[in-house]
DRENGU-264542 format. One record per atom (N, C-alpha, C, O): x negated, y, z negated. Coordinates in steps of 0.001 Angstrom, whole numbers, plus 500000, padded with zeros to 6 digits. Each point is the difference from the previous one (the first is absolute). Example, Ala and Ser with C-alpha at 12.3 -4.5 7.8 and 13.67 -1.06 7.14 Angstrom:
<rs>
486810494310492200 500890501190500000 499100501200500000 498964499981499335 501386501069501385 499180501190499940 500770501090499270 499491501108499831 
</rs>
This chain:
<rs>
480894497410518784 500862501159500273 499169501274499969 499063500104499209 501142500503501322 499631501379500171 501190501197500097 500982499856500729 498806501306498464 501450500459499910 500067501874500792 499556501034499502 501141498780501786 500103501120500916 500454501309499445 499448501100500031 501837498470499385 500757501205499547 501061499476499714 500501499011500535 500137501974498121 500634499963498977 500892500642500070 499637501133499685 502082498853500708 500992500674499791 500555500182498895 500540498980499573 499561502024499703 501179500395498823 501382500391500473 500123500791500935 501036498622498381 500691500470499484 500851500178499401 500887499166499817 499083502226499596 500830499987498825 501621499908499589 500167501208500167 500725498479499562 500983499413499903 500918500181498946 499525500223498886 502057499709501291 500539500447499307 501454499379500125 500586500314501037 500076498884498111 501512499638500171 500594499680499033 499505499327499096 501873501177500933 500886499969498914 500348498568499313 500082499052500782 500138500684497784 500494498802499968 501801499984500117 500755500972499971 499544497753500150 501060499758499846 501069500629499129 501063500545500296 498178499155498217 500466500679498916 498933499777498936 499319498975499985 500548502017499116 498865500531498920 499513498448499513 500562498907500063 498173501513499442 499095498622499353 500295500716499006 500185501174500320 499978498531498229 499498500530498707 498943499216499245 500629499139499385 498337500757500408 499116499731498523 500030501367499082 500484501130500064 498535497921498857 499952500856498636 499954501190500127 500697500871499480 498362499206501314 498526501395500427 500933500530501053 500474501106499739 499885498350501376 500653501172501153 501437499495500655 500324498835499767 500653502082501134 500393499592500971 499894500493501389 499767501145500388 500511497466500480 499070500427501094 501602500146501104 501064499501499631 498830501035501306 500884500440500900 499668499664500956 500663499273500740 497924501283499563 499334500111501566 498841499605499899 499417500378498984 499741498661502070 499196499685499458 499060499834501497 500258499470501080 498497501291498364 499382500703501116 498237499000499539 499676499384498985 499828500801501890 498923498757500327 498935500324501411 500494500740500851 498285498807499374 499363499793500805 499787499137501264 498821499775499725 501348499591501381 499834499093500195 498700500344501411 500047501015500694 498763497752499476 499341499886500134 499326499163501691 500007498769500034 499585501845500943 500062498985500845 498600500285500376 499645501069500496 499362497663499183 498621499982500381 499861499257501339 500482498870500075 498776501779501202 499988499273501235 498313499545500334 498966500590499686 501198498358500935 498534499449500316 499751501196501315 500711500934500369 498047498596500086 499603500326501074 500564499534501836 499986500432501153 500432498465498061 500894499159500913 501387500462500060 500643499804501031 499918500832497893 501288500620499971 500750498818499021 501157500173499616 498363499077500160 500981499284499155 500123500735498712 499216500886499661 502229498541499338 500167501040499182 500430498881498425 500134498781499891 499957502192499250 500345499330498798 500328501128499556 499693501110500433 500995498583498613 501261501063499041 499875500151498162 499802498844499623 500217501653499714 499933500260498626 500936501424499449 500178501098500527 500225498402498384 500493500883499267 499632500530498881 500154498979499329 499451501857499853 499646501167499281 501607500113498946 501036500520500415 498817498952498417 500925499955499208 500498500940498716 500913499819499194 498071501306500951 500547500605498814 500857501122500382 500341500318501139 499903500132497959 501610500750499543 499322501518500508 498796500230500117 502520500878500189 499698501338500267 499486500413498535 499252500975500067 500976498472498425 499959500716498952 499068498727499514 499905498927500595 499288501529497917 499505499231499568 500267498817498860 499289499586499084 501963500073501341 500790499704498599 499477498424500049 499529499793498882 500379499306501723 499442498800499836 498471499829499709 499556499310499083 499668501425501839 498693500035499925 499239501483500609 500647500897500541 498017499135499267 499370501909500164 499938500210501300 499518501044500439 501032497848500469 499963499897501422 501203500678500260 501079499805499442 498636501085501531 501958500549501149 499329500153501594 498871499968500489 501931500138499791 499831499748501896 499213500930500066 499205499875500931 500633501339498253 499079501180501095 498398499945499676 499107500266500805 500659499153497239 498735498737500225 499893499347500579 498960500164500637 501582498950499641 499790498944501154 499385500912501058 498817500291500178 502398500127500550 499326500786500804 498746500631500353 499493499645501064 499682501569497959 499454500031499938 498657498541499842 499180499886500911 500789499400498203 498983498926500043 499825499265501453 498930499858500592 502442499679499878 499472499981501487 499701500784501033 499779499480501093 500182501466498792 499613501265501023 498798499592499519 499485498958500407 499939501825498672 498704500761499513 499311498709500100 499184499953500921 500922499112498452 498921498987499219 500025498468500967 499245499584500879 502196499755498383 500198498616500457 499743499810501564 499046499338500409 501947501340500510 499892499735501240 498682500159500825 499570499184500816 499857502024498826 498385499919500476 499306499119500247 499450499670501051 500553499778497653 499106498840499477 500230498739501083 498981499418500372 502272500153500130 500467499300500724 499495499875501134 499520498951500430 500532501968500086 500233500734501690 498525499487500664 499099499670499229 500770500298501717 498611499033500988 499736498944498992 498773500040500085 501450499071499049 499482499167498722 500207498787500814 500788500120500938 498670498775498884 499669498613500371 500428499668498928 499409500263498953 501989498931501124 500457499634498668 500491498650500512 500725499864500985 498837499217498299 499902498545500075 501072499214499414 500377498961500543 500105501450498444 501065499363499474 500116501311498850 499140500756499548 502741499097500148 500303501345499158 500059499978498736 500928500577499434 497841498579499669 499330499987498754 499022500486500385 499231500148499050 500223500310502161 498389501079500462 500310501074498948 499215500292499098 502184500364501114 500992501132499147 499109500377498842 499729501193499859 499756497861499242 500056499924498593 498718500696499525 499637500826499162 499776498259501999 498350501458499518 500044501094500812 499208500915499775 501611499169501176 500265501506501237 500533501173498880 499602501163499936 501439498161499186 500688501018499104 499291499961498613 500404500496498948 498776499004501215 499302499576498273 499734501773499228 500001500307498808 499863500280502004 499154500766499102 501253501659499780 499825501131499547 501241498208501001 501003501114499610 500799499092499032 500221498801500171 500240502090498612 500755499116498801 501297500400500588 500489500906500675 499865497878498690 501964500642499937 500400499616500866 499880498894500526 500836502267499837 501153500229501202 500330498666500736 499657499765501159 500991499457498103 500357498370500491 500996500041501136 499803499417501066 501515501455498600 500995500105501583 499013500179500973 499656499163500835 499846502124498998 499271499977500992 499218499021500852 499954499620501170 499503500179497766 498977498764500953 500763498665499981 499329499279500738 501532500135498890 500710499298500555 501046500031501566 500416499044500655 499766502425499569 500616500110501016 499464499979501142 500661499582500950 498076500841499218 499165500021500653 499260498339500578 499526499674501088 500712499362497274 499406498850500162 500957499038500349 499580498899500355 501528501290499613 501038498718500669 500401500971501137 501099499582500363 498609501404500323 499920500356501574 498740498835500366 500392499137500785 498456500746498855 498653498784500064 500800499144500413 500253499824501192 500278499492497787 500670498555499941 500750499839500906 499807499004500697 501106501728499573 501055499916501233 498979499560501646 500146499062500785 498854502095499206 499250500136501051 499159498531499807 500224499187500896 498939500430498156 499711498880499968 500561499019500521 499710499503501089 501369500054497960 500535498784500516 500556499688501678 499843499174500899 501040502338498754 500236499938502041 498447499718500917 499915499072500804 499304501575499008 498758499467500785 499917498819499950 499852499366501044 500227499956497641 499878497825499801 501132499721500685 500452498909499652 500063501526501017 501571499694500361 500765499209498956 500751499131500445 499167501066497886 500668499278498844 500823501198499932 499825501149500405 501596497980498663 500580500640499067 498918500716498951 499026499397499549 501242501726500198 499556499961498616 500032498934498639 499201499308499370 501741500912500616 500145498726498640 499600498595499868 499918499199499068 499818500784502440 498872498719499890 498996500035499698 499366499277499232 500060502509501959 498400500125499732 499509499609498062 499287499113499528 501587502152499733 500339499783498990 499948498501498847 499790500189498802 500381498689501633 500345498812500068 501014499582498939 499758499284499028 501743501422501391 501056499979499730 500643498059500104 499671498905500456 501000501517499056 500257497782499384 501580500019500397 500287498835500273 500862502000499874 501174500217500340 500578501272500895 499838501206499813 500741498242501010 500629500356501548 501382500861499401 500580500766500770 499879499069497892 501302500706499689 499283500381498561 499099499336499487 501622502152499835 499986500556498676 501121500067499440 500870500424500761 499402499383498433 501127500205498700 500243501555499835 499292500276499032 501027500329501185 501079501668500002 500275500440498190 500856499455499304 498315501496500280 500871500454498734 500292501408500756 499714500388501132 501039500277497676 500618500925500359 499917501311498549 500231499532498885 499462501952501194 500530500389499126 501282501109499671 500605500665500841 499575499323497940 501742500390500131 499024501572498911 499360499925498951 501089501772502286 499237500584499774 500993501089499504 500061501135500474 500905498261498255 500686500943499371 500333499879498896 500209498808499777 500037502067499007 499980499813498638 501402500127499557 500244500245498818 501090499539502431 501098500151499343 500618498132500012 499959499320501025 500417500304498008 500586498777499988 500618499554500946 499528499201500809 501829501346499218 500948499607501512 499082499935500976 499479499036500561 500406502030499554 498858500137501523 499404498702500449 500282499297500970 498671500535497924 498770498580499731 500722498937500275 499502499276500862 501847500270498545 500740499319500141 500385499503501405 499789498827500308 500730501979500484 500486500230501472 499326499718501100 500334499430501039 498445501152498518 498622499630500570 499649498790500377 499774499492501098 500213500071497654 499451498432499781 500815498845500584 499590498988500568 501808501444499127 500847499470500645 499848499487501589 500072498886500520 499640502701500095 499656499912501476 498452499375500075 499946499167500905 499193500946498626 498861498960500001 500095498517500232 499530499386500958 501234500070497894 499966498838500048 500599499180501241 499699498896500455 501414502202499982 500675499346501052 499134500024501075 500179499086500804 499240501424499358 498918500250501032 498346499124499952 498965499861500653 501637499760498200 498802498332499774 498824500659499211 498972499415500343 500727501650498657 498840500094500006 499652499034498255 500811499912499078 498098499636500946 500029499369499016 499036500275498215 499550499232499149 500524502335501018 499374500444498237 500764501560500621 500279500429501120 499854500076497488 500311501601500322 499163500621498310 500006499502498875 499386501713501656 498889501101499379 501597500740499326 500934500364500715 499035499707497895 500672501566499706 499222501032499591 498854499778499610 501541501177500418 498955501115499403 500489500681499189 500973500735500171 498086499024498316 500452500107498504 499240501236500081 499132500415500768 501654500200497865 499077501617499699 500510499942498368 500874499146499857 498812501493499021 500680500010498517 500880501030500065 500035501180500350 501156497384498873 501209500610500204 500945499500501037 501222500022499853 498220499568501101 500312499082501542 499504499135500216 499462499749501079 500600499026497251 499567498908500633 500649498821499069 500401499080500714 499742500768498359 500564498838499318 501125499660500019 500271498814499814 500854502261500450 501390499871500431 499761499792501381 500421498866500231 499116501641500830 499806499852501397 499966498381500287 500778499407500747 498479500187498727 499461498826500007 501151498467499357 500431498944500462 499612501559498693 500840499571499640 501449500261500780 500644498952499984 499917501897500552 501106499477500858 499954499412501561 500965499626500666 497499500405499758 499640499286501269 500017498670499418 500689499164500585 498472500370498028 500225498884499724 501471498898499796 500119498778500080 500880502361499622 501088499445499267 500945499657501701 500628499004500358 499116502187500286 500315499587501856 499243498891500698 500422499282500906 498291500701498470 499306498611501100 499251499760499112 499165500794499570 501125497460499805 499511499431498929 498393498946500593 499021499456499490 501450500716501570 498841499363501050 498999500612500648 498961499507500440 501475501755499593 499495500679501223 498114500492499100 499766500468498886 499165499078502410 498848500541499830 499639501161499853 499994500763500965 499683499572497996 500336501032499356 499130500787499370 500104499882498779 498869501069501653 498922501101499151 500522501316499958 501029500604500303 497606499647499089 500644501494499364 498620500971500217 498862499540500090 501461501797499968 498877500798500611 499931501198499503 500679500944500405 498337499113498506 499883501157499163 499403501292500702 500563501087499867 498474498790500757 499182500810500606 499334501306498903 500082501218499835 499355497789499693 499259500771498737 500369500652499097 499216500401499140 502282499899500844 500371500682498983 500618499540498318 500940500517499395 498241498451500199 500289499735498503 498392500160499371 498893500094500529 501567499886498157 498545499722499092 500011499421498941 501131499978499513 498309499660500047 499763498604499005 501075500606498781 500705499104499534 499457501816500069 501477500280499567 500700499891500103 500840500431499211 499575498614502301 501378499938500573 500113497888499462 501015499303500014 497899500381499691 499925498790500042 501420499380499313 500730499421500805 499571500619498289 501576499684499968 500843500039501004 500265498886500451 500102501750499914 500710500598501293 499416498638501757 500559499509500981 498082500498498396 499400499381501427 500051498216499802 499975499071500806 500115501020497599 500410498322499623 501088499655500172 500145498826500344 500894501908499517 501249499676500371 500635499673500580 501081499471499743 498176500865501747 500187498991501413 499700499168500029 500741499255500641 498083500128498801 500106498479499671 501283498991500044 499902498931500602 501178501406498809 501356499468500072 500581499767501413 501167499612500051 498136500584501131 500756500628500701 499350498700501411 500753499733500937 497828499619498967 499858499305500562 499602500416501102 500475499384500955 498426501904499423 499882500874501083 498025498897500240 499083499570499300 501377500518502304 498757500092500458 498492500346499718 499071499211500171 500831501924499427 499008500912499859 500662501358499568 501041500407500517 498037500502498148 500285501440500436 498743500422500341 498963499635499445 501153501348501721 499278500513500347 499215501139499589 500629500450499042 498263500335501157 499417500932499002 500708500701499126 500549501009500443 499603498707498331 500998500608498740 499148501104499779 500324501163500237 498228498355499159 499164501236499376 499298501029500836 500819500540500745 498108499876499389 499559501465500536 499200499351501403 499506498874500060 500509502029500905 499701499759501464 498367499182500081 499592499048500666 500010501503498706 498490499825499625 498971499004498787 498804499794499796 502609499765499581 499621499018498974 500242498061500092 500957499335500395 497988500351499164 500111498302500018 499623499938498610 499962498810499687 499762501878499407 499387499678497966 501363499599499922 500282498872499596 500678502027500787 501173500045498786 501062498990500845 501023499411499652 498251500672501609 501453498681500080 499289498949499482 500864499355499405 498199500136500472 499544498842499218 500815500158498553 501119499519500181 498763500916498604 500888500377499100 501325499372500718 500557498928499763 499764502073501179 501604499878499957 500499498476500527 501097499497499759 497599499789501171 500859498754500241 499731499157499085 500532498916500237 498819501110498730 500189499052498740 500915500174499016 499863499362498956 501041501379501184 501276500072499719 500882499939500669 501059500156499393 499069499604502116 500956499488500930 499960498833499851 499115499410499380 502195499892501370 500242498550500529 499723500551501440 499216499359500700 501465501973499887 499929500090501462 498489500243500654 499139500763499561 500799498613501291 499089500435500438 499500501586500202 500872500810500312 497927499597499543 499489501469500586 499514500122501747 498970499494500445 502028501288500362 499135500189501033 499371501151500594 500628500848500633 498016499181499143 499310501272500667 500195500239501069 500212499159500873 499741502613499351 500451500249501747 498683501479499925 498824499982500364 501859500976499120 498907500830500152 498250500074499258 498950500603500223 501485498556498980 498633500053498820 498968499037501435 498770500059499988 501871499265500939 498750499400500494 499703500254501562 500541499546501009 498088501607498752 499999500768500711 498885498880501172 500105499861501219 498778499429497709 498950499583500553 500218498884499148 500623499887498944 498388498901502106 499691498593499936 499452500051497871 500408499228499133 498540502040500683 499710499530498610 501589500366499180 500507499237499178 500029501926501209 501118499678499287 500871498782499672 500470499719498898 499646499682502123 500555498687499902 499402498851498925 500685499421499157 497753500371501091 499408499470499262 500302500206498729 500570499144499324 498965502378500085 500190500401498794 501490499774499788 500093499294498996 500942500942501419 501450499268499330 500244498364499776 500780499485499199 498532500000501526 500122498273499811 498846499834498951 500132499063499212 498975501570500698 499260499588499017 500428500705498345 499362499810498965 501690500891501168 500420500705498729 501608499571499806 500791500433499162 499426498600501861 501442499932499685 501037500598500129 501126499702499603 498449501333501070 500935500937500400 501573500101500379 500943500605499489 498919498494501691 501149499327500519 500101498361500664 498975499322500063 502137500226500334 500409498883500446 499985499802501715 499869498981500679 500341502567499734 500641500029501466 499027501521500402 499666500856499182 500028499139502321 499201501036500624 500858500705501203 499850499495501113 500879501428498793 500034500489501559 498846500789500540 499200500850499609 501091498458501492 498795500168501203 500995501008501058 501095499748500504 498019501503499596 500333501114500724 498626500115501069 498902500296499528 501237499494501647 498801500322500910 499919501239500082 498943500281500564 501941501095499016 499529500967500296 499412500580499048 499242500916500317 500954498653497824 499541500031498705 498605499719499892 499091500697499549 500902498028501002 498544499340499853 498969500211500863 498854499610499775 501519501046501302 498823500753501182 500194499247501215 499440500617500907 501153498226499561 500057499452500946 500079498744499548 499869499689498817 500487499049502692 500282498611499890 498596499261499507 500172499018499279 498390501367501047 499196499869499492 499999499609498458 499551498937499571 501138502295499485 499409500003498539 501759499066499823 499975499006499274 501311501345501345 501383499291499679 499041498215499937 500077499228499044 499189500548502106 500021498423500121 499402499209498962 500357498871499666 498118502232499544 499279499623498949 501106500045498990 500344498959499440 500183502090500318 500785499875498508 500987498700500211 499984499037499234 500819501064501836 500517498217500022 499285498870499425 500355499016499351 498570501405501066 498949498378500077 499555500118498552 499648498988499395 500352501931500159 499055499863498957 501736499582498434 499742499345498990 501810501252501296 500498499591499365 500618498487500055 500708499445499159 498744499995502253 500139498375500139 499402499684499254 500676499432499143 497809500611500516 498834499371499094 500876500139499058 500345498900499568 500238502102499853 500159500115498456 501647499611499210 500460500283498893 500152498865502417 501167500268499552 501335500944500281 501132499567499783 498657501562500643 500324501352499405 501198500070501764 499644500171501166 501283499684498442 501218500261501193 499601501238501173 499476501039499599 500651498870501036 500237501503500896 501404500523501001 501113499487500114 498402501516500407 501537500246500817 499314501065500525 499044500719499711 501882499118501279 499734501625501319 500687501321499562 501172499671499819 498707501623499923 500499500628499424 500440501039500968 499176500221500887 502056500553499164 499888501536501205 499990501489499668 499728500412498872 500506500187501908 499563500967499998 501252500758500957 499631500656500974 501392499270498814 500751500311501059 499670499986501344 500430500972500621 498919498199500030 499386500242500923 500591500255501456 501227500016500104 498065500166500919 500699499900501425 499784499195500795 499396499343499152 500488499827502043 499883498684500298 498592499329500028 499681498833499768 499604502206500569 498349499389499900 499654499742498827 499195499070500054 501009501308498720 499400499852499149 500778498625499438 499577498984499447 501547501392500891 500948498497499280 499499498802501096 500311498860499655 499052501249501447 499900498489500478 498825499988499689 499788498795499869 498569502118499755 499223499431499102 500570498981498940 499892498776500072 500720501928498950 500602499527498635 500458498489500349 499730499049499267 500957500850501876 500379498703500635 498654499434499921 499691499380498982 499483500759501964 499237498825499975 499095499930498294 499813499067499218 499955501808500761 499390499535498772 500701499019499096 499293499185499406 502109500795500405 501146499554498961 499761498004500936 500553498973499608 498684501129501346 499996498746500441 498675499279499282 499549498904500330 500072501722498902 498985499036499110 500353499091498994 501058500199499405 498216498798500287 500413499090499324 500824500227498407 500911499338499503 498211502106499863 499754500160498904 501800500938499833 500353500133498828 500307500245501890 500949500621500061 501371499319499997 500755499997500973 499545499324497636 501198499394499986 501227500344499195 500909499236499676 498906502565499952 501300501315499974 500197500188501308 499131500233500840 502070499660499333 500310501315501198 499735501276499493 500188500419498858 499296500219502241 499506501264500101 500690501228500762 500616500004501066 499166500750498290 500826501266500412 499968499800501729 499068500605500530 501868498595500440 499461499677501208 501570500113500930 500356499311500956 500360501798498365 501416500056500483 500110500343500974 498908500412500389 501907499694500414 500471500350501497 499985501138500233 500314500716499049 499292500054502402 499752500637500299 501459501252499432 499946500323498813 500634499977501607 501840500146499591 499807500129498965 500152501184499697 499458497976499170 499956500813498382 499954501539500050 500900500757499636 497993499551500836 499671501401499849 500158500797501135 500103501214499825 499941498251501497 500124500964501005 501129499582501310 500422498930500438 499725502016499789 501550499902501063 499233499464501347 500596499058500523 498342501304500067 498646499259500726 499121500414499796 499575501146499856 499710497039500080 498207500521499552 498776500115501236 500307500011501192 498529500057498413 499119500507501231 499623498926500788 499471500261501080 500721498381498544 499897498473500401 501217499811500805 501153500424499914 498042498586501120 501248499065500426 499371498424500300 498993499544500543 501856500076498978 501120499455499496 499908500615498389 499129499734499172 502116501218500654 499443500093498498 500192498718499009 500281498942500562 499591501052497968 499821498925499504 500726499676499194 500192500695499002 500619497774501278 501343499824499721 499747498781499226 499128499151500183 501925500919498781 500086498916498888 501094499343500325 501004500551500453 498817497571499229 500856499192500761 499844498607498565 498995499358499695 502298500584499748 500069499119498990 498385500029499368 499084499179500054 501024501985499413 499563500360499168 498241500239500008 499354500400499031 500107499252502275 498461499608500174 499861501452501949 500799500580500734 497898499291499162 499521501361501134 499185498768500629 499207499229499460 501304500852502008 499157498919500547 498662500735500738 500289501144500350 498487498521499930 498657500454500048 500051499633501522 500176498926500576 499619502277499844 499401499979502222 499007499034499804 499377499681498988 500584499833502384 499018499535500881 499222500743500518 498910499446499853 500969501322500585 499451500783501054 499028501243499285 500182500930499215 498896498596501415 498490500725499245 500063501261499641 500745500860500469 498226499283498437 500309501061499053 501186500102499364 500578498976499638 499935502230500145 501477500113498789 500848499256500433 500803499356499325 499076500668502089 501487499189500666 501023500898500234 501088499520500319 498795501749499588 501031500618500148 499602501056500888 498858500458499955 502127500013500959 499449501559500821 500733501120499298 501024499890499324 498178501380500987 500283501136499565 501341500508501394 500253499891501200 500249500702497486 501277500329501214 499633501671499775 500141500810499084 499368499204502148 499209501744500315 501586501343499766 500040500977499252 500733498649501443 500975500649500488 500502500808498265 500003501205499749 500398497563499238 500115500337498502 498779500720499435 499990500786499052 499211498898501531 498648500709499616 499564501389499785 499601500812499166 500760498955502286 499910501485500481 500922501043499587 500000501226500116 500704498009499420 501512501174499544 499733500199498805 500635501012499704 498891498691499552 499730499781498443 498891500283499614 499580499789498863 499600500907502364 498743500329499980 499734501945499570 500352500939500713 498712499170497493 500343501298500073 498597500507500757 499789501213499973 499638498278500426 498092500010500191 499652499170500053 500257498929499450 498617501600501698 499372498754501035 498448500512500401 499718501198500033 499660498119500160 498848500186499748 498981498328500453 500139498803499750 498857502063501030 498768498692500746 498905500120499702 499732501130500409 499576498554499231 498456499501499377 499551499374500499 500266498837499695 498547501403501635 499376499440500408 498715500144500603 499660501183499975 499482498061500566 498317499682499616 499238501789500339 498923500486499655 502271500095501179 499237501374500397 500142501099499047 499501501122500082 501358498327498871 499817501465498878 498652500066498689 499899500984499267 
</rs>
């Protein structure tokens, strides 16, 4: 591959109705999306996942932004790139900025695989043609959660995420439990407890949940070690694992039981595929995690969720969860309870320009003559 020029743009659409976690609520949810063209004109697509604010991670769209203007995309542009792990020493010597360079690097992948004329998720070497659908329920009022879930299940999906905060979580939980004595069932702190809360965080134990998800601080794996030797539930890391040694260092300290895998967290499908592989060796569960995303980024998440090592459903809900229409077509629809995986090379999905364009706040081309 060789890469001509680089379209941005930037993007913006309302949700349905508010997400709440611990840390924020989200309304509108605005994003990058990415179209790298060969010389030949063929194209591949990526999405750029972080938030207008910095509340998940130090990344927001107008970093991003910037890193691909100034730095990432350069680097790209006339490059003889052979396969899109070339990426890894191209970006080696800038730290960080993982959305970024993930968005940039599953635009690669897309373009890749369409050149092999593969699906992605084969190139990938994906083991299942259908995914299992979780879902999360992104509100802290009971009824609400309730109602929600209700409409989930009917709609086949098979685990649902709540999102706990102190104070909004042991009764919460407890009346989803006492409504669905079956139902697959985690819980999603998003960093906001501390080893003070540990009473409070044992207590769900009773409750027979899946996984909770990061209880303690964004940045820590010491203290969830501590904290899961006093669980029965499993611990699952989401933000603490930024990089492949992070991962390491939590399986080797015990950290947790379960890993979500975020391709836009971890820098791209590149470092998502190692941390898979490396929590097969050890045991250690995984799952696809989201990001509210918009259709490109959720049919990455698709193929990746087609690896062996991925037997949670993953945040992999239908397009309609969050948006009235998404930038994909066919957008992506859940059917007794599983997301069935395209044929048709690369994501498998086309960009529906027309939504695009309407939803487009800035636009912008990068190419070999600047």
């Amino acid at each position: 591959m060789r890469i001509h020029e680089v379209n941005i743009f930037i993007i913006k659409m309302p949700l349905k109705q508010p997400f709440t976690t611990a840390l924020e609520t989200v309304n509108e949810r605005e994003g990058i999306i990415l179209e790298v063209i060969d010389e030949q004109g063929a194209k591949g697509y990526g999405e750029v996942v972080a938030f207008s604010t910095p509340w998940y991670t130090e990344e927001t769209v107008k970093t991003c932004y910037h890193m691909l203007t100034d730095l990432l995309i350069p680097l790209v542009l006339d490059k003889q790139i052979n396969h899109p792990n070339d990426l890894q020493m191209i970006f080696n010597h800038i730290r960080g900025n993982h959305m970024a360079k993930a968005g940039l690097e599953t635009a690669i992948w897309d373009l890749y695989s369409k050149l092999e004329s593969k699906p992605l998720w084969t190139v990938m070497n994906g083991v299942r043609d259908e995914v299992p659908a979780g879902v999360v329920v992104g509100t802290a009022n009971i009824n609400d959660a309730i109602e929600q879930i209700h409409v989930y299940l009917e709609d086949g999906y098979e685990r649902v995420k709540v999102k706990i905060k102190p104070g909004k979580d042991y009764q919460l939980i407890k009346e989803i439990r006492t409504y669905f004595p079956k139902l697959a069932l985690m819980a999603d702190a998003n960093s906001s407890y501390t080893l003070n809360d540990m009473d409070v965080l044992k207590s769900l134990d009773e409750f027979n949940l899946l996984m909770i998800e990061q209880p303690l601080a964004v940045d820590d794996i010491v203290e969830h070690s501590i904290l899961q030797k006093e669980l029965k539930t499993p611990i699952c890391l989401d933000e603490s694992i930024i990089t492949y040694h992070d991962a390491e260092s939590a399986i080797r300290l015990n950290s947790c039981g379960v890993i979500n895998i975020k391709i836009g967290r971890v820098g791209g499908l590149r470092n998502a595929i190692a941390i898979h592989d490396l929590c097969q060796k050890n045991d250690i569960q995984v799952w696809c995690g989201g990001m509210i995303e918009f259709g490109v980024s959720r049919a990455h998440n698709l193929a990746l969720s087609t690896k062996e090592g991925f037997t949670i459903p993953g945040d992999l809900s239908a397009s309609s969860r969050f948006w009235e229409e998404d930038i994909i077509y066919p957008q992506v629809e859940v059917a007794n309870g599983k997301v069935k995986v395209p044929n048709q090379p690369g994501i498998g999905f086309d960009i529906n320009f027309n939504r695009l364009y309407r939803v487009t706040t800035y636009r912008e081309n990068i190419n070999c003559k600047h």
